[in-house]
C-alpha positions, 0 to 999 in steps of 0.5 A: 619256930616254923618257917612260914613260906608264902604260896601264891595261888597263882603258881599254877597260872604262871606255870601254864603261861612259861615257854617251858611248859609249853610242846612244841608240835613237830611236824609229821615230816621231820617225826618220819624222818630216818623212819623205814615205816613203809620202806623196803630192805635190800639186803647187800654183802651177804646180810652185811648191808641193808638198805632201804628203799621207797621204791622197789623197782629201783632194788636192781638198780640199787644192787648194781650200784653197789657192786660196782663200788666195790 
């Protein structure tokens, strides 16, 4: 005997109209966050540490705080 399963045509609709199926737009600000695109490395502590800055003016001022908390 054959089992006799029952396939509404309708599945497909269905599916496309769940919040499951549905992606969520991430705005551009959260997808760049934590991003160094754009940035740049200040290498500290002998290639230990690298930070990464927006603004390069600010690198000597970033070496000198960071050696002072040593």
């Amino acid at each position: 005997m054959k089992n006799n399963q029952h396939i509404k045509v309708n599945d497909s609709v269905d599916n496309r109209l769940e919040i499951s199926n549905h992606r969520v737009k991430v705005p551009v600000s959260k997808l760049s966050s934590g991003s160094v695109a754009d940035k740049y490395p200040v290498v500290l502590d002998d290639g230990r540490t690298i930070v990464y800055i927006a603004d390069k003016s600010r690198e000597r001022e970033i070496r000198l705080r960071y050696g002072l908390r040593k």
